[in-house]
N, CA, C and O atoms as a MOPAC input file, in Angstrom:
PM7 MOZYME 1SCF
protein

 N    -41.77500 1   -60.58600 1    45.94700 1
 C    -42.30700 1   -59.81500 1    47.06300 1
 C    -41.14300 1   -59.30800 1    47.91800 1
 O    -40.13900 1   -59.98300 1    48.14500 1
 N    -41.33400 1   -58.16700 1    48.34000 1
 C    -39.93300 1   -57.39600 1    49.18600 1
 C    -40.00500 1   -58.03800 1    50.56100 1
 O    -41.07600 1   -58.40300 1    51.04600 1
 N    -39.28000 1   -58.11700 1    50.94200 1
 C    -38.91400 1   -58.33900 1    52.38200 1
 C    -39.62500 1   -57.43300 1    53.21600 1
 O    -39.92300 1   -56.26600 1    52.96200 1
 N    -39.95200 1   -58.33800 1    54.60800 1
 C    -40.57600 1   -57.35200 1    55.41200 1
 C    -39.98200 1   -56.39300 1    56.18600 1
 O    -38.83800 1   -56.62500 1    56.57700 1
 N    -40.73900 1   -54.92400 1    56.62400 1
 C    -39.59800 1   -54.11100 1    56.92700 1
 C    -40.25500 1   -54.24600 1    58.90000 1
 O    -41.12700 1   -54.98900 1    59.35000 1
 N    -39.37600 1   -53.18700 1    59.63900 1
 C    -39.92900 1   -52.60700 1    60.79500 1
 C    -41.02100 1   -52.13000 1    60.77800 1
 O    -41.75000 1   -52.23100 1    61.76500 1
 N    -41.53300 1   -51.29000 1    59.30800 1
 C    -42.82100 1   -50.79500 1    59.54000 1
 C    -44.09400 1   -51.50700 1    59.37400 1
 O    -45.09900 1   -51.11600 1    59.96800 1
 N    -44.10900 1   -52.46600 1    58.65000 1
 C    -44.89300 1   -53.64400 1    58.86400 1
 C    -45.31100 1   -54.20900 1    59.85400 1
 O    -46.46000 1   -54.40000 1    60.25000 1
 N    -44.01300 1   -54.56900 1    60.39500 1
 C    -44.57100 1   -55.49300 1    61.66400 1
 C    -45.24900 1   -53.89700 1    62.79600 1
 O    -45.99900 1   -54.17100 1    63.73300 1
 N    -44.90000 1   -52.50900 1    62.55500 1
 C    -45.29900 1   -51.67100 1    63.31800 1
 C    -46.76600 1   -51.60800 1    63.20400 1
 O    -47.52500 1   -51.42400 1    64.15600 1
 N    -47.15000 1   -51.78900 1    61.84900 1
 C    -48.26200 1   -51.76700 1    61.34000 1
 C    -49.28600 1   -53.34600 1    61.91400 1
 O    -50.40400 1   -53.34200 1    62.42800 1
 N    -48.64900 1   -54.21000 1    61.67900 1
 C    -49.58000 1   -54.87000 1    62.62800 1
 C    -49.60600 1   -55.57600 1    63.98500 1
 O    -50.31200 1   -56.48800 1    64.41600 1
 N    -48.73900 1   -54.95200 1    64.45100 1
 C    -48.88800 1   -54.59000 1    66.37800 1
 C    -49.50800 1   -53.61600 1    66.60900 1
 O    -49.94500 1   -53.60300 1    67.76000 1
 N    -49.90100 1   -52.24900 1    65.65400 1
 C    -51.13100 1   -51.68400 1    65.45800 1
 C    -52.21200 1   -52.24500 1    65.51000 1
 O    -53.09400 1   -51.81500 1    66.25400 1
 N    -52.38800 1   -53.32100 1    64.74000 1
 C    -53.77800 1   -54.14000 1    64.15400 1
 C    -53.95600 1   -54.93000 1    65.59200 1
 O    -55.06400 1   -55.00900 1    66.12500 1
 N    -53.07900 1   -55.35700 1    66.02300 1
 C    -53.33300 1   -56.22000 1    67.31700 1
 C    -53.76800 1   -55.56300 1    68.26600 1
 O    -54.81000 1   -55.88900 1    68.83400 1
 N    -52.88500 1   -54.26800 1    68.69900 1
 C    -53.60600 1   -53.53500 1    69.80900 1
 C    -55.18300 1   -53.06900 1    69.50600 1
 O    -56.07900 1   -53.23600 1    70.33400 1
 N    -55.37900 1   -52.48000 1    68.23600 1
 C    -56.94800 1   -52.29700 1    68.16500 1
 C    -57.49200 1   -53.35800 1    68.28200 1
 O    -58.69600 1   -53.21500 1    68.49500 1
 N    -57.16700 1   -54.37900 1    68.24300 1
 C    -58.05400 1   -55.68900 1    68.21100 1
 C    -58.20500 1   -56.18900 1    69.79000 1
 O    -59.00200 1   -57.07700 1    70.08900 1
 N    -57.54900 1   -55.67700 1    70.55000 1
 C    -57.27600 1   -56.09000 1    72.09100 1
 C    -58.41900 1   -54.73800 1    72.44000 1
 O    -59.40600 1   -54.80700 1    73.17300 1
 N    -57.99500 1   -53.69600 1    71.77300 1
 C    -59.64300 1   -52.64500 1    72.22200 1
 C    -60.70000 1   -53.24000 1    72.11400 1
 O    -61.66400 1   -53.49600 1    72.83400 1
 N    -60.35100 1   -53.44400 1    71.00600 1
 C    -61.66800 1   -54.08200 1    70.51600 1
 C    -62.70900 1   -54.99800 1    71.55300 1
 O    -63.90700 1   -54.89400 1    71.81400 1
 N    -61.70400 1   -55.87900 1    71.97300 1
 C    -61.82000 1   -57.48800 1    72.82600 1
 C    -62.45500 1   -56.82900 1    73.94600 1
 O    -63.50800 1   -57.24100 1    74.43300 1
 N    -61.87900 1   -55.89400 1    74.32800 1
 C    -61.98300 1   -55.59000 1    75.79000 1
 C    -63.29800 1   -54.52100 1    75.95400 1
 O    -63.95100 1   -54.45400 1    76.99600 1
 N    -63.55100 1   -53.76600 1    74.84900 1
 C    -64.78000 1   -53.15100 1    74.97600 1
 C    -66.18500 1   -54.30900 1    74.37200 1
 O    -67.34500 1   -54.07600 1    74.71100 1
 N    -65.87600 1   -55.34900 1    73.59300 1
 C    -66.76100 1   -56.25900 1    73.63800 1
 C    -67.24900 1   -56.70000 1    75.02700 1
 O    -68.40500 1   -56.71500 1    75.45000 1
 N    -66.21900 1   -57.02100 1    75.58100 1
 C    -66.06000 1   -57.68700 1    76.87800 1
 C    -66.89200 1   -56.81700 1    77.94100 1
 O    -67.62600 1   -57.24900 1    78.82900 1
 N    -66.67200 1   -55.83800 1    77.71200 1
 C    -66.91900 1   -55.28700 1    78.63800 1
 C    -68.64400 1   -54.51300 1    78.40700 1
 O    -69.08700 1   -53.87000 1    79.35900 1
 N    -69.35800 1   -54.62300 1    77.33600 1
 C    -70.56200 1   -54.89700 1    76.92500 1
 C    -70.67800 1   -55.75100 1    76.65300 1
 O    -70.98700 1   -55.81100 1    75.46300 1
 N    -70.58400 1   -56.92600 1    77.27000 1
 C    -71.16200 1   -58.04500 1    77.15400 1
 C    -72.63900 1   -58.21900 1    77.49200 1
 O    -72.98500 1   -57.60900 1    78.50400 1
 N    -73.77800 1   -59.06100 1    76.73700 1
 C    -74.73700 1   -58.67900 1    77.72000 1
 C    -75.60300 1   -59.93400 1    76.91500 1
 O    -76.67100 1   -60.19700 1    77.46800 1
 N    -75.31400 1   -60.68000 1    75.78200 1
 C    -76.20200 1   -61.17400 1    74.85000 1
 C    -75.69000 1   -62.18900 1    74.10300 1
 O    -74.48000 1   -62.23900 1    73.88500 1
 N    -76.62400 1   -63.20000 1    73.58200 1
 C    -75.36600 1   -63.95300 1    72.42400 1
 C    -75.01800 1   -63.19800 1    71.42100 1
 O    -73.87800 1   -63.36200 1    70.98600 1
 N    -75.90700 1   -62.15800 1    70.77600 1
 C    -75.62500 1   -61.27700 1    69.92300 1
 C    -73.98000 1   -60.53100 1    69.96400 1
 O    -73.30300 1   -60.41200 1    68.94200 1
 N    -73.48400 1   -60.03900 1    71.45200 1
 C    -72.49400 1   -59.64100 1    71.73500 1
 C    -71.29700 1   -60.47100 1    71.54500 1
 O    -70.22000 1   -60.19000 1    71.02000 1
 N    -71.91100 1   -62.03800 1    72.32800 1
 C    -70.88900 1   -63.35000 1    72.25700 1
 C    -70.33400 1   -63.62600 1    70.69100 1
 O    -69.14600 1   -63.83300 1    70.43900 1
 N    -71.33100 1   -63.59400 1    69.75700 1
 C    -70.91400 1   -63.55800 1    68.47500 1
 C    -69.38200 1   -62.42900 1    68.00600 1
 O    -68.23900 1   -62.78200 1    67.71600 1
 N    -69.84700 1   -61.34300 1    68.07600 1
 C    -69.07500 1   -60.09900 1    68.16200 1
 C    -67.76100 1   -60.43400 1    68.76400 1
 O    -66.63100 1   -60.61200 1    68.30700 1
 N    -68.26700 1   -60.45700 1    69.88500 1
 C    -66.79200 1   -60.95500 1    70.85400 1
 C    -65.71900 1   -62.05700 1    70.50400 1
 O    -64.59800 1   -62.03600 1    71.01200 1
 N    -66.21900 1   -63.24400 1    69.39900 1
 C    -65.92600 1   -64.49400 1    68.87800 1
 C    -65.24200 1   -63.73700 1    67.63300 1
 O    -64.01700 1   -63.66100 1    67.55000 1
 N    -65.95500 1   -63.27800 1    66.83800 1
 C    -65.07300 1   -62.30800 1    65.76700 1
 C    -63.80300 1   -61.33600 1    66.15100 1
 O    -62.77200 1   -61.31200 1    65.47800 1
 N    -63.97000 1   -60.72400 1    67.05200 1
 C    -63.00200 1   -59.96000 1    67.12700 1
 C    -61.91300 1   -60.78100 1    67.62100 1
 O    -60.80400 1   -60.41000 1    67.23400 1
 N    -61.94700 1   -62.06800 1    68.57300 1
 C    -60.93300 1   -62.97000 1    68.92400 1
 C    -60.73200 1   -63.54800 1    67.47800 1
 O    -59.69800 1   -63.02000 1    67.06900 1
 N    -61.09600 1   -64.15800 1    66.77300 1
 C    -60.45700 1   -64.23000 1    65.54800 1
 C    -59.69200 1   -64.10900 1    64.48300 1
 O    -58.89400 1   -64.76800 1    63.81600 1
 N    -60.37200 1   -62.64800 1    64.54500 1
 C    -59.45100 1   -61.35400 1    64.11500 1
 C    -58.09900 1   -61.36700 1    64.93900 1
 O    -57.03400 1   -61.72700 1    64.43700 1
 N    -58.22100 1   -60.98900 1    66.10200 1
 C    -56.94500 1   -60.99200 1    67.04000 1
 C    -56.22100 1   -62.12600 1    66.17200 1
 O    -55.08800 1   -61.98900 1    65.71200 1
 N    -56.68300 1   -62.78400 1    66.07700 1
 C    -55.54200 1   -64.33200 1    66.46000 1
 C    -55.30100 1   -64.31700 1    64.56900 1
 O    -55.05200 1   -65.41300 1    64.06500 1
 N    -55.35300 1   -63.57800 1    64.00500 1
 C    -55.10100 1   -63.50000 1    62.71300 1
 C    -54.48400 1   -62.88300 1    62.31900 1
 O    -53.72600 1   -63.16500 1    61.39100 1
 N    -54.58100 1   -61.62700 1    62.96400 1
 C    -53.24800 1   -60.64400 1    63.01800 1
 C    -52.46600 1   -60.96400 1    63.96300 1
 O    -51.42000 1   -60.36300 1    63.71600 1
 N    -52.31000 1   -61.69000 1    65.12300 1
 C    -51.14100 1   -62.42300 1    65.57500 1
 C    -49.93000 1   -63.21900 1    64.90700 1
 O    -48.71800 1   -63.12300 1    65.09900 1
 N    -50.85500 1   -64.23600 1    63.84600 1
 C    -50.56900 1   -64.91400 1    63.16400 1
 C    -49.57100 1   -64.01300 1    61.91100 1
 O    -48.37700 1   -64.25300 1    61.73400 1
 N    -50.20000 1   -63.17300 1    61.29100 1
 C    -49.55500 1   -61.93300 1    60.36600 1
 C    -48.20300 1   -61.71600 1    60.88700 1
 O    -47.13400 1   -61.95600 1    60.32400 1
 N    -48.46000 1   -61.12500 1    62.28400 1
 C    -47.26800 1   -60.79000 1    62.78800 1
 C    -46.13500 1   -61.34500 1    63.46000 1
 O    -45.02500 1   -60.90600 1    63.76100 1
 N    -46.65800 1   -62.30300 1    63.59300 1
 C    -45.32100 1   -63.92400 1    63.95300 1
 C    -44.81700 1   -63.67700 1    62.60000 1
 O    -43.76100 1   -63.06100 1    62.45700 1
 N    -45.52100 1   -64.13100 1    61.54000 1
 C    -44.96700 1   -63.94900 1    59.89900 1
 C    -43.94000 1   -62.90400 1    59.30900 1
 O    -42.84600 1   -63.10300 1    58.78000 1
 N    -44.51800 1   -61.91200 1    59.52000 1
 C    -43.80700 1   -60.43300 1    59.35200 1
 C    -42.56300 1   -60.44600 1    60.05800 1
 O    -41.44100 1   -60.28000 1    59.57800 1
 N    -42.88900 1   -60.66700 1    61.29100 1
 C    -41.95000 1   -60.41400 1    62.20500 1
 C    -40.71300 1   -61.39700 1    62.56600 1
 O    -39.66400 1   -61.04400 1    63.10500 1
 N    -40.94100 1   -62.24800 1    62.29600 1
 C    -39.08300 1   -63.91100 1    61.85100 1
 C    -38.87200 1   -63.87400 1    61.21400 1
 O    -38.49800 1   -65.02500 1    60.98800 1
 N    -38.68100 1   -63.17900 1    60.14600 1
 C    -37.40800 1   -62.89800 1    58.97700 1
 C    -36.86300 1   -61.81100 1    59.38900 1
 O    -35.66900 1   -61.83400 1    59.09100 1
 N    -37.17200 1   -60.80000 1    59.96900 1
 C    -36.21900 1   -59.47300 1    60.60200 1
 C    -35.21800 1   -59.99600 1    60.93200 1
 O    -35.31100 1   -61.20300 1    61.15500 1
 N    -34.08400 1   -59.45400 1    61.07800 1
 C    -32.98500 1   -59.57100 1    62.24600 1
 C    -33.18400 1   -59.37100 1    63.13200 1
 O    -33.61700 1   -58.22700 1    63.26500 1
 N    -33.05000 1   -60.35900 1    64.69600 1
 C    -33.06400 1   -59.55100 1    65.50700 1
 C    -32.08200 1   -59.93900 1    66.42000 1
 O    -32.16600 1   -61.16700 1    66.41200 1
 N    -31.00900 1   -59.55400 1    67.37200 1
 C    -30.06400 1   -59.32000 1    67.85500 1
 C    -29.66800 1   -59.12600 1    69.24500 1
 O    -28.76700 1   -58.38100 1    69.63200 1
 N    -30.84800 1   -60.28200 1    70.36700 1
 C    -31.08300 1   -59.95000 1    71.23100 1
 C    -29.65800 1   -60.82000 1    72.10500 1
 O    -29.27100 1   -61.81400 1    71.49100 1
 N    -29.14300 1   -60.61100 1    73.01100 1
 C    -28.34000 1   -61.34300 1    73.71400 1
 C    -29.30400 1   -62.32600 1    74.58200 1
 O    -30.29600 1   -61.90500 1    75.17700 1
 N    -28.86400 1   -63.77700 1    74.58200 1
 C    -29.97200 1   -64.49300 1    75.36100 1
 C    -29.82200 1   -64.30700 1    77.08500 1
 O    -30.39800 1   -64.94300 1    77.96800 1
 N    -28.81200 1   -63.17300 1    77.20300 1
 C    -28.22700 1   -63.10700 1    79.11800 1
 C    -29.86000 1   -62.08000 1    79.24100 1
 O    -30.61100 1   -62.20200 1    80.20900 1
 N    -30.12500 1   -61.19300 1    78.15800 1
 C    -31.71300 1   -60.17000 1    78.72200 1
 C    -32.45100 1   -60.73300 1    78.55400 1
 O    -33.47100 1   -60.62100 1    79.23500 1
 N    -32.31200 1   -61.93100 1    77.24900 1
 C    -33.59000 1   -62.97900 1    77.58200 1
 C    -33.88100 1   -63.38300 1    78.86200 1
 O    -34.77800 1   -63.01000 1    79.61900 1
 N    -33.11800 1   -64.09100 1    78.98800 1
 C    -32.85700 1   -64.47900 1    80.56900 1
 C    -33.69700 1   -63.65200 1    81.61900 1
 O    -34.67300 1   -64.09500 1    82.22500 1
 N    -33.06200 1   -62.12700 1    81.76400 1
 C    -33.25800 1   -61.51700 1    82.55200 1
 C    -34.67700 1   -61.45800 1    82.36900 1
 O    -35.32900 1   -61.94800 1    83.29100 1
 N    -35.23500 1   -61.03900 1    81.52500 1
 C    -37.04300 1   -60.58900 1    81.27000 1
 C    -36.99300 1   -61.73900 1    81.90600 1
 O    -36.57400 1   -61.55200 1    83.04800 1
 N    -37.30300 1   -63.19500 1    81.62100 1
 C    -37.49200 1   -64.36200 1    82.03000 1
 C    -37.81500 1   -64.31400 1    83.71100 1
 O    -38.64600 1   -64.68200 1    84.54200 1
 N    -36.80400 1   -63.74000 1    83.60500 1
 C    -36.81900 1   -63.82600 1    85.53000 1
 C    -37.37600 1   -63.02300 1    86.30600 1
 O    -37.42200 1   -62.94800 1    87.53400 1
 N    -38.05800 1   -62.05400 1    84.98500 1
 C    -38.82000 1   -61.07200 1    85.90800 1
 C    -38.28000 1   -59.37800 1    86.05300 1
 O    -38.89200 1   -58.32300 1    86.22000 1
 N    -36.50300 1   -59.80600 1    85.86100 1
 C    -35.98100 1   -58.41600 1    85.77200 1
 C    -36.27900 1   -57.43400 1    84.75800 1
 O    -36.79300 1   -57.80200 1    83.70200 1
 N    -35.99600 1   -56.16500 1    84.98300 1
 C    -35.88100 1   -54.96400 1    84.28000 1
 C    -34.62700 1   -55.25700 1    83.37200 1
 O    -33.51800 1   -55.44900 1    83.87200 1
 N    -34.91100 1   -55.29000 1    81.66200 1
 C    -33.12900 1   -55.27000 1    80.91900 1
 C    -32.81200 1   -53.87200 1    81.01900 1
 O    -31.80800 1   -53.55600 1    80.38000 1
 N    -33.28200 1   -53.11900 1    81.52800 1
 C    -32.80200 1   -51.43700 1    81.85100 1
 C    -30.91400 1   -51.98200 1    82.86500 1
 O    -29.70000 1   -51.83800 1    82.72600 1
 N    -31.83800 1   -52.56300 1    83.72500 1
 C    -31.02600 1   -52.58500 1    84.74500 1
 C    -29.20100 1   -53.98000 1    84.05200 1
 O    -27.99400 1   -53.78800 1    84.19300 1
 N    -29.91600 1   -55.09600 1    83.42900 1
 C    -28.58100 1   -55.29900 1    82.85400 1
 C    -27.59200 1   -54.59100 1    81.95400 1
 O    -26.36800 1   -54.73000 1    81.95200 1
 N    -28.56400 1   -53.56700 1    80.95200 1
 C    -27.91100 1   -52.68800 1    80.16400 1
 C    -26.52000 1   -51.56700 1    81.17800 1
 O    -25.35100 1   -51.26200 1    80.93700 1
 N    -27.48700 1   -51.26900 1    82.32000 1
 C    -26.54200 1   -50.39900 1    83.20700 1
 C    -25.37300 1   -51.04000 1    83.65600 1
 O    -24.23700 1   -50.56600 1    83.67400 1
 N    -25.83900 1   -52.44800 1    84.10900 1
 C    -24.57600 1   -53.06700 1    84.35300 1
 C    -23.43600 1   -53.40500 1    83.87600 1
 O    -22.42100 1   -53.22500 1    84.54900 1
 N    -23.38200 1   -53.96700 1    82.60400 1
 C    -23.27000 1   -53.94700 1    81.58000 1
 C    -21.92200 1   -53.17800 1    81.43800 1
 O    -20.72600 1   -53.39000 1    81.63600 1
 N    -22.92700 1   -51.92900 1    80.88300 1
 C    -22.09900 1   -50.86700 1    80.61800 1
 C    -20.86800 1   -50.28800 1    81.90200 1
 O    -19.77400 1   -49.74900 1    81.73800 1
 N    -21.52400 1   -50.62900 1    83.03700 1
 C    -20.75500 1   -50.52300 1    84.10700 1
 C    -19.37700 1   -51.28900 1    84.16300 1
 O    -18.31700 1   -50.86300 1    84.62200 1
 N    -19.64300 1   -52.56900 1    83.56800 1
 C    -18.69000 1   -53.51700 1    83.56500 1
 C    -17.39500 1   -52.99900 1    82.36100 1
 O    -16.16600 1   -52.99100 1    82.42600 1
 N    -18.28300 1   -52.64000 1    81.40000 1
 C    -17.10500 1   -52.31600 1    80.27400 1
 C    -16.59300 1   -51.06900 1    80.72300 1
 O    -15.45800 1   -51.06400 1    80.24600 1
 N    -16.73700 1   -50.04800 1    81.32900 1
 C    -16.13500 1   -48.87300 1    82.01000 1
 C    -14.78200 1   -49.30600 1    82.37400 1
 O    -13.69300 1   -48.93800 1    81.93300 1
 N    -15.26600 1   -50.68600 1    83.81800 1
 C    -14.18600 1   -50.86900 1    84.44400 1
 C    -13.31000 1   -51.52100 1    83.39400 1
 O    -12.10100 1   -51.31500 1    83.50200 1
 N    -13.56200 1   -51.96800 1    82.80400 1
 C    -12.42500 1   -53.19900 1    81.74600 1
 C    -11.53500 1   -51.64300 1    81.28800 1
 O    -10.43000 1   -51.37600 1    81.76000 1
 N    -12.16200 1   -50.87300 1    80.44600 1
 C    -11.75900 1   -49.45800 1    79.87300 1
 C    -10.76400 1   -49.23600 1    80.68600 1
 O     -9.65200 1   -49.17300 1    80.16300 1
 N    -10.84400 1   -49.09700 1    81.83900 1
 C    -10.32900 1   -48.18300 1    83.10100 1
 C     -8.68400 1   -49.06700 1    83.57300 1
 O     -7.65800 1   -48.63800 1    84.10100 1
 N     -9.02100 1   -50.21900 1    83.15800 1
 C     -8.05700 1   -50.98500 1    83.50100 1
 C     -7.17100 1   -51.41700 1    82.38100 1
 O     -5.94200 1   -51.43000 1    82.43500 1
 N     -7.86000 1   -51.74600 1    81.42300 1
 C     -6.67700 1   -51.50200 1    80.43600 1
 C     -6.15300 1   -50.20500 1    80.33100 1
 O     -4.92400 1   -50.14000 1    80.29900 1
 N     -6.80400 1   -49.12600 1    80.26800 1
 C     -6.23800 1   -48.06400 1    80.02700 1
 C     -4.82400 1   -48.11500 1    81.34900 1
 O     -3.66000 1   -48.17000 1    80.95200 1
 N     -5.00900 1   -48.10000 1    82.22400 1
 C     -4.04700 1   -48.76400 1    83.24200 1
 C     -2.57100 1   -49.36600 1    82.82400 1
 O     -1.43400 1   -49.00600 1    83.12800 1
 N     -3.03800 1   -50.37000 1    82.04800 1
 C     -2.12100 1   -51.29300 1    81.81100 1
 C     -1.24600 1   -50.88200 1    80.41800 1
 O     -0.13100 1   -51.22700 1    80.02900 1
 N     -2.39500 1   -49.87800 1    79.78500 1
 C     -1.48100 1   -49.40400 1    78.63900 1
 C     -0.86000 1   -47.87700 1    79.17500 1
 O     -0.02000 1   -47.51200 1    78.35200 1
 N     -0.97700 1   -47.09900 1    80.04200 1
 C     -0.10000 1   -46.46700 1    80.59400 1
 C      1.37500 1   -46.55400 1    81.27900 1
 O      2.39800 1   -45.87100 1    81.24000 1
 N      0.93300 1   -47.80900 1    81.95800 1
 C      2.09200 1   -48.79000 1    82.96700 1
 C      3.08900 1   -49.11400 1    81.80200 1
 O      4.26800 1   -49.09900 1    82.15500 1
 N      2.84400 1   -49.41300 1    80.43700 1
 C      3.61400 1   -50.16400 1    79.76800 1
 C      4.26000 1   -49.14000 1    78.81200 1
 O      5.20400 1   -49.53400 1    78.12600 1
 N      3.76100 1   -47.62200 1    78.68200 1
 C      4.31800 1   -46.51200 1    77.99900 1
 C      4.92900 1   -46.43800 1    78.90200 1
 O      5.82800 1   -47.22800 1    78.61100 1
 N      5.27800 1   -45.89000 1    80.33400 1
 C      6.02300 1   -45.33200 1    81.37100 1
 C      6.77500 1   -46.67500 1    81.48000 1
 O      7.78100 1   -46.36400 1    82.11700 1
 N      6.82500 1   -47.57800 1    81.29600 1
 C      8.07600 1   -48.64800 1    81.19500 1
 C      9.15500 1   -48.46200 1    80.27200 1
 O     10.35600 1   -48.37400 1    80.52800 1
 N      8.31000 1   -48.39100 1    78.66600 1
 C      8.83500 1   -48.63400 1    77.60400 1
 C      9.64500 1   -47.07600 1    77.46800 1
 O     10.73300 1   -47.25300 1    76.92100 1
 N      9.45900 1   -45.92000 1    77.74300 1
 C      9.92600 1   -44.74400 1    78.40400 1
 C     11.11300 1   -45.02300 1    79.43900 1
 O     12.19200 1   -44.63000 1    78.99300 1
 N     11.16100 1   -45.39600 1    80.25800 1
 C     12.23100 1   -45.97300 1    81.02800 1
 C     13.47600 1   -46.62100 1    80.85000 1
 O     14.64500 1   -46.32900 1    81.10100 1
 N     12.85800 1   -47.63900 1    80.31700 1
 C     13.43900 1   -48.82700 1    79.85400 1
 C     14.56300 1   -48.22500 1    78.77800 1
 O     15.78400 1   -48.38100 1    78.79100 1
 N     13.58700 1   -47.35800 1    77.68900 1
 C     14.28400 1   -46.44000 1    76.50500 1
 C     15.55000 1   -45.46900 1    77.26900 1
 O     16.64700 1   -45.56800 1    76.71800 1
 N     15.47800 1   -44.58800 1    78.43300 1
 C     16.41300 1   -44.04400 1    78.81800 1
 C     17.46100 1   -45.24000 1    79.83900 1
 O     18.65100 1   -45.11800 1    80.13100 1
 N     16.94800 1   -45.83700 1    80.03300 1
 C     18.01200 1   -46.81300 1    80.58300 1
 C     18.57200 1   -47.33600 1    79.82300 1
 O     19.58200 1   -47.73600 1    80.40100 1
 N     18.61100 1   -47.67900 1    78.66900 1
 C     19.05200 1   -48.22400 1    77.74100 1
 C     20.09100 1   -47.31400 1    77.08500 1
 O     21.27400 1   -47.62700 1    76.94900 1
 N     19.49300 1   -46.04900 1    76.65300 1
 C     20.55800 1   -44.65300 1    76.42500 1
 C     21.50400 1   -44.50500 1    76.90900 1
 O     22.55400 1   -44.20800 1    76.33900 1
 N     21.28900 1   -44.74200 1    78.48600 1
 C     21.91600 1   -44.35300 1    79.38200 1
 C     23.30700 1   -45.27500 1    79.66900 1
 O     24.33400 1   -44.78000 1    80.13300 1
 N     23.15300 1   -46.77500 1    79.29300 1
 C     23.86200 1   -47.72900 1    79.54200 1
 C     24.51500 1   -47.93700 1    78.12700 1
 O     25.69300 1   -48.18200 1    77.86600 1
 N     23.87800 1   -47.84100 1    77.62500 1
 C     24.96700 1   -47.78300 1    75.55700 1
 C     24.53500 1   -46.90200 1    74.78500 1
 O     23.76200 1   -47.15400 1    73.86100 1
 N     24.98600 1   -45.72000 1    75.06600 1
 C     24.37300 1   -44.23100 1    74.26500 1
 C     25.05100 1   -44.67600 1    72.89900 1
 O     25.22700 1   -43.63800 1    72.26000 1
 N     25.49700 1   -45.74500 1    72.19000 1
 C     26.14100 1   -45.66700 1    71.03800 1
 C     24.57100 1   -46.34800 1    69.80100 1
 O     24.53100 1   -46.40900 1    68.57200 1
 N     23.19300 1   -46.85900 1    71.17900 1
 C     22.10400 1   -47.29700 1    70.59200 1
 C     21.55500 1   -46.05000 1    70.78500 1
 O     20.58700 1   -46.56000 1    71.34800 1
 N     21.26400 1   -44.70800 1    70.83300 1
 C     20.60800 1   -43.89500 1    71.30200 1
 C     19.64700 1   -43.55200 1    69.67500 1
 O     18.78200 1   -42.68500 1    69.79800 1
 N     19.72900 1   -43.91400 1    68.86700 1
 C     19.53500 1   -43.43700 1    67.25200 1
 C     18.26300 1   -44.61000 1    67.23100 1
 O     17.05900 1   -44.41200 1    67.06200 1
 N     18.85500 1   -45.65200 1    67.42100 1
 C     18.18600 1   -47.07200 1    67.50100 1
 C     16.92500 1   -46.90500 1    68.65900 1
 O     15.74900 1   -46.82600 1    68.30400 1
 N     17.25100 1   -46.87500 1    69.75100 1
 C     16.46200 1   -46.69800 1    70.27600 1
 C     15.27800 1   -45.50900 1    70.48900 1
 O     14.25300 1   -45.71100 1    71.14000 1
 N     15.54500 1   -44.47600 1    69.94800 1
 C     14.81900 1   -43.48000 1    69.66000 1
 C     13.83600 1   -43.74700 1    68.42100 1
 O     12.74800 1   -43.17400 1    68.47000 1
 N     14.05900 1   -44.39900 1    67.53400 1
 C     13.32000 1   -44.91700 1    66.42700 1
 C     12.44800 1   -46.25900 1    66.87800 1
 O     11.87600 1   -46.80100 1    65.93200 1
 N     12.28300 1   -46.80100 1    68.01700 1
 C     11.63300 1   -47.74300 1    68.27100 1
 C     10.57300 1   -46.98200 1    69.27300 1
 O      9.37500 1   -47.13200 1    69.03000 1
 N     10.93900 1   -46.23900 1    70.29400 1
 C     10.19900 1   -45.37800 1    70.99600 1
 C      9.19700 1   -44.91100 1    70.26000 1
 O      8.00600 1   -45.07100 1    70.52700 1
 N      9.79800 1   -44.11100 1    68.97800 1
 C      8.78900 1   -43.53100 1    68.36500 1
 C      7.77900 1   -44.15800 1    67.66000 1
 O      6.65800 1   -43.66300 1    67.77700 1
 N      7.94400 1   -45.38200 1    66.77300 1
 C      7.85300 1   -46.28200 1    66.43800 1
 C      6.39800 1   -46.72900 1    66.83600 1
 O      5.36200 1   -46.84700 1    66.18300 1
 N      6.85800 1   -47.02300 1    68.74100 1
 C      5.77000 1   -47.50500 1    69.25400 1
 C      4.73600 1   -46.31800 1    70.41200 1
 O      4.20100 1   -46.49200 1    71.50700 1
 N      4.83500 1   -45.20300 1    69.53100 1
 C      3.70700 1   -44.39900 1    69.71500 1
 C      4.07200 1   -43.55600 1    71.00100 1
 O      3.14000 1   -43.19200 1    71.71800 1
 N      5.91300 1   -43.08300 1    71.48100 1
 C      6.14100 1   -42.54400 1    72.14700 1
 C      6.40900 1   -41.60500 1    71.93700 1
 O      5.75800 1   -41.34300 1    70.92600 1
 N      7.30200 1   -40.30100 1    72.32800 1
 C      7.61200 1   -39.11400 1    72.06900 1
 C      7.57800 1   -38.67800 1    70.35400 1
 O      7.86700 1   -37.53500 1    70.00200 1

């Protein structure tokens, strides 16, 4: 038997939501045991395709970080950790990029000071500059 895909389990979170119509328009003609019966079936049903779809659905991969677990948990929006998030890795970006500028305009420096103080390395040192992704 193949493995279950996304569309499966799409297919019966389908089956569940009609079955929650279902529930709720029972429910909501309620009026009889005749209905109570009805209403007893379709909870059944529900809880069978629940069951399907617990099944279907734990062998997938799924790849959630437990920090948005968390967050749902608590009530939050994961919209709002995603933004953050991403906010956070900006700044990291922003700052290394920083630090790898600071260290070209050194290694640049450093290279003409070095020229400058034993031009007999100027060959040498021009091949390391370049080397490491300078001129």
């Amino acid at each position: 038997m193949a493995p279950p895909s996304l569309d499966d389990v799409e297919e019966q979170i389908r089956l569940v939501i009609h079955d929650l119509y279902k529930i709720q328009a029972s429910a909501h003609g309620f009026q009889d045991p005749e209905t109570s019966r009805a209403l007893q079936d379709h909870i059944k049903t529900l809880t069978n395709h629940l069951r399907v779809l617990i099944q279907t659905a734990t062998p997938l991969p799924t790849q959630i970080p437990p920090e948005i677990i968390a967050y749902v948990d608590e009530g939050r929006n994961p919209d709002i950790y995603t933004r953050e998030f991403v906010e956070l890795a900006q700044r990291g970006n922003q700052y290394l990029k920083g630090k790898s500028e600071a260290f070209k305009n050194f290694r640049d420096a450093l290279a003409r000071e070095i020229m400058g103080a034993m031009p007999d390395t100027k060959e040498e040192v021009e091949r390391v500059v370049q080397e490491t992704g300078g001129r």
